[in-house]
N, C-alpha and C positions, 0 to 999 in steps of 0.2 A: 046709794044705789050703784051696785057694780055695771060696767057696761056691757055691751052682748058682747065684746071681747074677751069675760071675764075681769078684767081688771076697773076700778075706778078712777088708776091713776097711771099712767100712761107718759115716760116725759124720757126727758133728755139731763144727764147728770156735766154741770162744765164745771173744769178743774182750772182756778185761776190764781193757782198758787204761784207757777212762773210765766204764764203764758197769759198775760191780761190784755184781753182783746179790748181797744179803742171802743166807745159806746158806740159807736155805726154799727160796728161788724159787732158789739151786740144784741143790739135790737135787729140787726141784721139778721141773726140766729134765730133770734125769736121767733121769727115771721118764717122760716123754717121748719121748726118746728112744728108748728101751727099748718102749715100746709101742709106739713106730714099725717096731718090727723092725728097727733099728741099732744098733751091738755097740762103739761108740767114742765116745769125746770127745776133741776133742783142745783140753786151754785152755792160753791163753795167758794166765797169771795175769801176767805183767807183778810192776806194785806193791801187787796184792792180795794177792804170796805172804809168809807168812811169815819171810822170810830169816834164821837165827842171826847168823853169822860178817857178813853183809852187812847188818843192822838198818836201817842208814838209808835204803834203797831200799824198804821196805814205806812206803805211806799210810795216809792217816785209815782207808781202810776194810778195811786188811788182814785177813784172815780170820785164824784162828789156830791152832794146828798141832792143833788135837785137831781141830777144825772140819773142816780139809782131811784128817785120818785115817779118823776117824769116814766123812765123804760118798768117800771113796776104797772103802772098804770097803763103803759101803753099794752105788756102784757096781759092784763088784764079784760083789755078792749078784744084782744085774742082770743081770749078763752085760753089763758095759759097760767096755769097757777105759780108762782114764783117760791120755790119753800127753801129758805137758807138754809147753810151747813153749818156747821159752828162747832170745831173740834174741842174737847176741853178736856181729854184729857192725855191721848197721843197728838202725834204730829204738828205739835205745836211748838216747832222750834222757832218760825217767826213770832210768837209772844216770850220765851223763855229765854232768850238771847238778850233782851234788856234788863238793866240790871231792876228796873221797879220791880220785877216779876220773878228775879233769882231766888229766894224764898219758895219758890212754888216747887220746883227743879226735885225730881227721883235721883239726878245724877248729877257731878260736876262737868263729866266727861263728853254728856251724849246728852243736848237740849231738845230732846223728841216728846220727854212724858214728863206730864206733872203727876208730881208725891201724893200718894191717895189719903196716907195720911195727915194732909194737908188738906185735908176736905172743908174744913171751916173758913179758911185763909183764901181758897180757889174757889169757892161758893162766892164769897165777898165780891170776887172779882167777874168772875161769869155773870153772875146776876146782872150785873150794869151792861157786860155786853150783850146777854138776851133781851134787856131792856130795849136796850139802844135798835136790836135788830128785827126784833117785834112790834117797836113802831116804826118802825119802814116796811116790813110786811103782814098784809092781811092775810097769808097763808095761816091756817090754825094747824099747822104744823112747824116744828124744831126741830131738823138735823142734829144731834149733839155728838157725832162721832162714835169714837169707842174702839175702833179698830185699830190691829197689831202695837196693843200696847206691851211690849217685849220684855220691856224691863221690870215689868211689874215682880212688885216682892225683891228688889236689886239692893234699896238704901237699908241699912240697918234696922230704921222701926219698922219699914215695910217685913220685912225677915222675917221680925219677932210675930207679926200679924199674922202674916201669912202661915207662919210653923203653927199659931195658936188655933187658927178659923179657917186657914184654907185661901188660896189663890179666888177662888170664886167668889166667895164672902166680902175678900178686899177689893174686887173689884165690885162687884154689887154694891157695898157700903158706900163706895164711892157714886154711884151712877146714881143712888136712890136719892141721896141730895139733892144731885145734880137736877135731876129727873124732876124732884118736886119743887124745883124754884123755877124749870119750865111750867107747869101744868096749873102752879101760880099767877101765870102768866096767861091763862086761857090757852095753852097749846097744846098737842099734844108729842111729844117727845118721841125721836127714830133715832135709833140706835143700830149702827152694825152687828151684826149677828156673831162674827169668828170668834172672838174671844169668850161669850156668853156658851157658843156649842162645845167649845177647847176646855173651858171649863164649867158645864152646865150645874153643878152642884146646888147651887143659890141663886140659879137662874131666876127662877119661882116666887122671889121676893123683889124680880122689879117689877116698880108700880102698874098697877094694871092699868092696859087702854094703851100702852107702850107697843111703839113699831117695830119690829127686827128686822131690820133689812140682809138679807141673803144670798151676799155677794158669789157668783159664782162663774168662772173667767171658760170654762171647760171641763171641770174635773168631775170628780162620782160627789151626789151630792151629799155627801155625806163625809165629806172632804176635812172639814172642818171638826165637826165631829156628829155623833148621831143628833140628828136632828130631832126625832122621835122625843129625845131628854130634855127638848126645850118648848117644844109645838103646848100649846095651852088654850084654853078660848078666851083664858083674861091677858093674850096680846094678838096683837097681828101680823103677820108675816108681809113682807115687799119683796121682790127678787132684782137680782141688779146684773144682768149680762154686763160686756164689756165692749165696749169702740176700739180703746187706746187702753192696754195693758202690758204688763211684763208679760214679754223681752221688745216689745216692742220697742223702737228708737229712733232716729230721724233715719237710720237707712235700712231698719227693718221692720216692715207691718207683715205679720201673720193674721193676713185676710181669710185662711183657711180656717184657721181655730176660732176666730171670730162669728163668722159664717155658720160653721157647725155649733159653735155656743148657743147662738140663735134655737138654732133648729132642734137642739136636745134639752136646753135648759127653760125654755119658754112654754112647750108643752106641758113640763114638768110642775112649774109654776101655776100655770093654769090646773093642772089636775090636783094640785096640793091647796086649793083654792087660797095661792098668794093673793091680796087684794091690789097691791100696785106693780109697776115693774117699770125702772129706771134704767137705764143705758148709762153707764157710768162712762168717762171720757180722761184718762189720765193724763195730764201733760209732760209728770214726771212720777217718779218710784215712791216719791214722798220721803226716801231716806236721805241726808244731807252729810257733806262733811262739812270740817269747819278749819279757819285758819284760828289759833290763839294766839293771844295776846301777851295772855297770862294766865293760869291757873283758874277756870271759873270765867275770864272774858273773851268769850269770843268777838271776834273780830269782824272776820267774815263768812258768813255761810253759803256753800254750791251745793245744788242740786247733784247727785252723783247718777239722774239720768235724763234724757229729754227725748221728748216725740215728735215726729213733724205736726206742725200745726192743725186745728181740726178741719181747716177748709181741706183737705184732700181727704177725709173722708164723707164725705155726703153718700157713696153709695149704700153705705156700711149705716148712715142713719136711715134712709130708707129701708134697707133690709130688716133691717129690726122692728120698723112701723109694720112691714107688710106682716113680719112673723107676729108681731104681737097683739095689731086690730083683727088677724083673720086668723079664724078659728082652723083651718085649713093646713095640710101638712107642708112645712115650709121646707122648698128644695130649692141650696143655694146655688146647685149649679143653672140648674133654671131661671132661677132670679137674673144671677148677672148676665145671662144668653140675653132676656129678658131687657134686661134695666140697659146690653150695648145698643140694644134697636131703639127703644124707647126714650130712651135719655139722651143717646149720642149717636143716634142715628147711622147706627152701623149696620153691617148685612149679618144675618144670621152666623153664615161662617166665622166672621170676626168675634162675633158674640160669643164663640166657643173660643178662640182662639187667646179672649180676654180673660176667661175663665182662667186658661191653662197658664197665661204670663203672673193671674194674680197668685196661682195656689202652689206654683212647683217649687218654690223658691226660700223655706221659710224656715231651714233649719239654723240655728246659733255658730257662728264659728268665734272660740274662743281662744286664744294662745295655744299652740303647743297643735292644735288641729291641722289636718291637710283641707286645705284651700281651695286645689284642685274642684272637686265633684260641685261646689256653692257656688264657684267662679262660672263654672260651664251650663248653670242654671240660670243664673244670673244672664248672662248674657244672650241667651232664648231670650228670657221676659222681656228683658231691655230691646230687644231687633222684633219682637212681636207687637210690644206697645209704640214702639218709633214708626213703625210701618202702619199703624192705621190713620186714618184723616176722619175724626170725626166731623159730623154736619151740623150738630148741636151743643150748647154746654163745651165748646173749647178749654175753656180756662179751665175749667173741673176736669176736664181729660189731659190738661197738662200736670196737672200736682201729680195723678199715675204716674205720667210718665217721668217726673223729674221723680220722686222715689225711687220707682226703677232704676234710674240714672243713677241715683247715689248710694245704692245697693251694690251697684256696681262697683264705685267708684270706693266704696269701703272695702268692698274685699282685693278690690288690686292695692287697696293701700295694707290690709291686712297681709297678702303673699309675700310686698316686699319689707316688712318687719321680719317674714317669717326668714326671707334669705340674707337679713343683716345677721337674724339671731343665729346663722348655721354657719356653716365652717367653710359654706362660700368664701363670705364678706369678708376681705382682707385687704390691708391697705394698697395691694393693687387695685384692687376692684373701689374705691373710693368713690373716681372721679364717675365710670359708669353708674353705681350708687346714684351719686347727688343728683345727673341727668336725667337720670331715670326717675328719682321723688319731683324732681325742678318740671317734668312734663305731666305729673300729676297734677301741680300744685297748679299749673297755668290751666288744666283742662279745674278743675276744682274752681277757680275764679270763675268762670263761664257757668259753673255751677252756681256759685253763689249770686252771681247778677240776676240770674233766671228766680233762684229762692225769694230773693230782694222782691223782682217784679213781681212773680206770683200772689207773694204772703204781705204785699204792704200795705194792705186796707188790715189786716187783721193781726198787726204787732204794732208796737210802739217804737220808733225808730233802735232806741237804745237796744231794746230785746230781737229786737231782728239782727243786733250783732251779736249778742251774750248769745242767742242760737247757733248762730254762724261759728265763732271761735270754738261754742262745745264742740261741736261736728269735726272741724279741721286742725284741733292743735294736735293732735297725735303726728297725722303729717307733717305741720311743720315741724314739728319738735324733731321728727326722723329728719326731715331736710336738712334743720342747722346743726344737728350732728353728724352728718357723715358729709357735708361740706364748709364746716366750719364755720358757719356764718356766723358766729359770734365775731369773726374776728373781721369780718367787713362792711361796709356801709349797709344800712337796711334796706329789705328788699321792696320798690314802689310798685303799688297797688295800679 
């Protein structure tokens, strides 16, 4: 039974691929969620799950199976359905990286996707971990992925398939396995939508009673490709706006594309009578580089992006409840007028004023760009959100404003890369250089202790530095080249 929202399912999407939040600050979330009037989680525990049969796929911060019983249950005491993610066939460079699993690998080069052709070998292996994850959850639903699998048709047999049946075939072939060792399982299988619309051809033949979830960040919906080619009455459709998307990063959130996602793609949902609608929460881009070893073993793999952590957006959960429980036209400038009085007790004026520090500020500055016009935006937002005193909800009005902070504090580091790379920077100019990074780096620490206090209930010591260094080694890297400091004692903290 759908709800008078239109939707059945109603939740919050958490990405715990680099960003594993301690079990407090996840149950934490839960009970969040749950007071938002949203009835779902959907995580993708990645290498924070406990795996038996699969052990060496769990990391340092893996939870531990009473941990994820206990907060299932307590979920459930909520009213919050729990439904895992379970990538099997992209993004799965944390299981392809070990060598028990190199056998699976499309590629030597790039440990993101498993070989489709390998469908009997990776069945083998998925089964035991849908096993494993089905008895931990009473969800009668299975995330299995499916999304941006790029490489598909890359390794030679794939080639030949592909040239013989079609990109769509090959992946289909592979998904229907997949699909029916879930549904084996009493589940029923959800699948990303992109690569099924990209190549709708043999849409048709995944197993019916199959999810497609309908990922969609701000674009025309049809982005992906017509959707029309895929819509069926033997699947169902889910819609997934976004929290935490590309280009977002720890010093930039485009609160305004988010806001308007809300407002144009939720209606959309609703009128295409999607049955659920998740808020998806990106920690990272999900594309990795890797250090080699050797040919085939990698070494070490980085995320090649990161976001500030989800406790600074709470507003941006809220928004999404109000647009997607009420049938009602959502206006996000309203909202956050709205959510400054009401949350954070501020005067009306302010509440415009929060609007204007969240939405002016959100264009990319990349290499090679003027600085100038993001710099002088930047620094409105920054003296608009310093100057209010909220009355309510501090700490959640501080993650604004240190974002802000360090929005800034990226584009004054971005200017003066810009005037190393030009025909200023000459070795007269060295020493002003170094003084000039070296007063970055000391306002940057003051940043970072502030990060530390803010985010230390909801990271694990270690990952609250792995954060920190993505954020600032560009700076230093500028610092101990244009003052040498390779060549003198290190610099104390």
């Amino acid at each position: 039974m759908k709800a008078s929202s239109g939707f059945s399912h109603t939740g919050l999407h958490l990405d715990l691929r680099i960003q594993v939040m301690p079990i407090a600050a996840l149950r934490k979330m839960a009970h969040e969620v749950a007071a938002a009037g949203l009835n779902t989680l959907m995580i993708e525990w990645e290498a924070s799950y406990p795996f038996e049969k699969h052990a060496i796929i769990s990391n340092q911060y893996a939870y531990t199976r009473d941990e994820i019983m206990d907060f299932i249950e307590e979920c459930c005491g909520l009213g919050v359905e729990v439904i895992p993610l379970q990538q099997c066939f992209g993004h799965v460079e944390y299981i392809l990286r070990h060598e028990r699993y190199a056998h699976l690998r499309e590629s030597r080069k790039d440990l993101c996707q498993v070989c489709p052709c390998r469908g009997a070998e990776a069945v083998a292996v998925f089964r035991e971990i849908f096993q494993d994850l089905v008895a931990m959850h009473p969800s009668r639903y299975l995330h299995i992925g499916g999304d941006e699998t790029y490489l598909l048709g890359q390794c030679p047999e794939c080639q030949a398939r592909a040239a013989e049946v079609g990109k769509s075939r090959l992946y289909t072939d592979y998904f229907q396995k997949i699909a029916a060792e879930v549904m084996r399982l009493g589940k029923r299988p959800i699948v990303w939508a992109d690569m099924l619309l990209k190549y709708p051809e043999a849409a048709a033949e995944m197993p019916e009673g199959t999810v497609f979830m309908d990922w969609n960040y701000g674009w025309d919906v049809n982005h992906f490709g017509d959707l029309s080619k895929v819509r069926s009455d033997r699947f169902e459709f889910w819609g997934a706006p976004a929290l935490r998307a590309h280009p977002d990063n720890h010093s930039l959130a485009t609160w305004k594309t988010h806001f308007e996602n809300f407002r144009d793609f939720i209606p959309f949902a609703r009128k295409s009578d999607y049955r659920g609608l998740i808020l998806t929460s990106w920690s990272t881009s999900g594309i990795y580089g890797y250090e080699w070893e050797m040919p085939g073993e990698a070494k070490r793999l980085f995320p090649m992006r990161r976001v500030y952590p989800l406790g600074g957006f709470r507003i941006l959960l809220d928004a999404f409840s109000q647009a997607a429980l009420n049938t009602l036209t959502f206006d996000p400038a309203k909202f956050v007028q709205d959510y400054a009085q009401l949350r954070f007790g501020l005067m009306a004026a302010e509440g415009k004023r929060l609007w204007q520090a969240l939405t002016t500020n959100e264009e990319t500055v990349t290499p090679g760009n003027v600085v100038a016009p993001a710099l002088q935006k930047a620094r409105r937002a920054q003296r608009l959100l310093a100057a209010m005193k909220p009355a309510k909800h501090r700490t959640e009005f501080q993650h604004l404003q240190l974002m802000a902070d360090l929005r800034l504090q990226d584009l004054l580091v971005k200017e003066w890369e810009r005037k190393l790379q030009s025909s200023w920077y000459t070795a007269a100019r060295q020493a002003q250089a170094a003084e000039g990074l070296a007063q970055l780096l000391r306002e940057t620490d003051d940043l970072n202790r502030h990060f530390r206090q803010l985010n230390r209930q909801a990271l694990h010591p270690g990952e609250m530095e792995e954060e920190i260094n993505y954020r600032t080694v560009k700076l230093r890297e500028l610092h101990a080249r244009v003052s040498r400091q390779g060549r003198q004692a290190p610099r104390q903290k």
